[in-house]
C-alpha positions in Angstrom: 25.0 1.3 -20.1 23.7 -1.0 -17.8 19.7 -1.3 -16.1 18.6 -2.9 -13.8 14.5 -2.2 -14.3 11.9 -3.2 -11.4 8.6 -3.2 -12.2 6.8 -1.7 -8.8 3.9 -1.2 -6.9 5.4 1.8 -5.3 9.4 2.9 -4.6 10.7 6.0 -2.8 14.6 7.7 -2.7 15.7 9.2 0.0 19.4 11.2 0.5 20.0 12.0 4.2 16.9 11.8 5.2 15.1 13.7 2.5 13.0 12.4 0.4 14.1 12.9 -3.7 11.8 11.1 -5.5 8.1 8.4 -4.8 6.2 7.0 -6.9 3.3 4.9 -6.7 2.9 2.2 -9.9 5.6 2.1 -12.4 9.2 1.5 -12.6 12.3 1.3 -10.6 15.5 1.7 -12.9 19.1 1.3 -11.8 21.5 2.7 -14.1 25.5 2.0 -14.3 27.5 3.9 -17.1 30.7 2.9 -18.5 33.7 5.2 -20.1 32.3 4.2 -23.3 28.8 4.9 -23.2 27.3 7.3 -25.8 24.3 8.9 -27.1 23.4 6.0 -29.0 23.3 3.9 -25.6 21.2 6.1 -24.3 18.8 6.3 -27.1 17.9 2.6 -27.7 18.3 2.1 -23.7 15.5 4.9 -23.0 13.7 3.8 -26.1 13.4 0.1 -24.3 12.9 0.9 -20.8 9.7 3.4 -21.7 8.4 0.0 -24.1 9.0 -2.8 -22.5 5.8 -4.8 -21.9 6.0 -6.2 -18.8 2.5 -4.5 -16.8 -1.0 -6.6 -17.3 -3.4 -5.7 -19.7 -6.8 -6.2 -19.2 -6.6 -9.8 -19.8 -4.3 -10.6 -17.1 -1.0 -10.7 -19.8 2.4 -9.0 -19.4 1.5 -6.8 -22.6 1.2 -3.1 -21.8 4.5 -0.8 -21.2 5.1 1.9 -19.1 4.8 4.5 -21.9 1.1 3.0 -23.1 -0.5 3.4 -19.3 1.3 6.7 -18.4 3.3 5.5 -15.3 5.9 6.7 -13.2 9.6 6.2 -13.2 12.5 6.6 -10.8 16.2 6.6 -11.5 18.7 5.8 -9.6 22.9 6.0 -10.6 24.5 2.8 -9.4 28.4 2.4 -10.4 27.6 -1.2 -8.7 26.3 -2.7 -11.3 29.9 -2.9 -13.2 31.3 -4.9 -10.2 33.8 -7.2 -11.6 34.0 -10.1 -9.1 36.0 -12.9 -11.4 39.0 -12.4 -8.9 38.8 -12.4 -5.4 35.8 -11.1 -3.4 36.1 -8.0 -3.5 34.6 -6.1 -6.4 36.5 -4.0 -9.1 34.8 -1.2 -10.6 37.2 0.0 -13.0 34.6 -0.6 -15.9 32.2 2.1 -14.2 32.8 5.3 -15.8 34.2 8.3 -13.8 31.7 10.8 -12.7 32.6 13.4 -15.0 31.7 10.8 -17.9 29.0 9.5 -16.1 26.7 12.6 -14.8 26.0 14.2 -18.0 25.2 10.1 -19.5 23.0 10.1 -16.3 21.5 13.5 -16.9 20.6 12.8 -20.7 19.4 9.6 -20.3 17.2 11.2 -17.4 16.0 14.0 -19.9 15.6 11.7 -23.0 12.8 9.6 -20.3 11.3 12.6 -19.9 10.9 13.6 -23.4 9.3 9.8 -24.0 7.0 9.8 -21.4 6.1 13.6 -21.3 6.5 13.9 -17.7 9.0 14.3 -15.0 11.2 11.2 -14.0 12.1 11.1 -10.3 15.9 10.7 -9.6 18.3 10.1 -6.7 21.2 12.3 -6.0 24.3 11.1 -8.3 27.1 9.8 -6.3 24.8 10.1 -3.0 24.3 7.5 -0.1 20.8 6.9 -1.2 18.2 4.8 0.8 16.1 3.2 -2.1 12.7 1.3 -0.9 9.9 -0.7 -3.3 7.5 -3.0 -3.1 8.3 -5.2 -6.2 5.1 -6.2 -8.6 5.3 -9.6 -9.2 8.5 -9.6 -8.9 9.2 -8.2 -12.3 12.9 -7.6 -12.9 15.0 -7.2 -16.2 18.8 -6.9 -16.5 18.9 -4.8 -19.8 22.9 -3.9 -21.5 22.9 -1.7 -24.1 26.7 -3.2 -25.2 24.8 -6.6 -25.6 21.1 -5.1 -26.6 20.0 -9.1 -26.0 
């Protein structure tokens, strides 16, 4: 598995006009999901997204986490972020997994949130045309791979 997190002042989803998910300060997370991801991806993944310290404690330092201040948290499926582009221009996605591999990986890794932060995590629609919008906070944003766990 694959994140893309954005820390964020506020972000919203929206699938044909309808709005899925907002949230006001928190985080943005992309997720891609490959044929070989697993329950232990999604375990340390969710376990680091909900922990990472990158929101300002009182002192003006990148030292609190989303899970210490009781934030919000969108996300949003994204096959994109496996786009192979080492030949040609146009990207390969063969390493994203198929959507019957990748909606329940979405759906657990959605619930697992939950269960860390103890409240609802906003979502898009999986496989939807989704219009995402955010005002990025700082900008904060961290690349996270669970196959690389750097």
């Amino acid at each position: 598995m694959r994140v893309v997190v954005q820390r964020v002042s506020e972000a919203a989803v929206a699938v044909h006009g309808k709005s899925t998910a907002t949230i006001g300060k928190g985080l943005l997370v992309l997720v891609g999901i490959t044929q070989t991801d697993g329950l232990a991806d999604i375990e340390w993944l969710a376990q680091k997204v909900v922990n990472l310290r990158i929101f300002e404690d009182h002192a003006g330092q990148m030292n609190c986490s989303l899970l210490e201040l009781g934030l919000d948290l969108i996300v949003v499926s994204q096959f994109t972020l496996f786009g192979a582009t080492k030949k040609g221009n146009r990207p390969s996605y063969i390493r994203a997994a198929k959507p019957e591999i990748a909606i329940p990986i979405y759906e657990q890794f959605v619930s697992k949130l939950e269960e860390l932060i103890g409240k609802a995590v906003g979502t898009g629609v999986f496989g939807a045309d989704m219009k995402v919008s955010l005002i990025n906070d700082g900008p904060v944003t961290i690349t996270i791979d669970s196959q690389q766990k750097e």
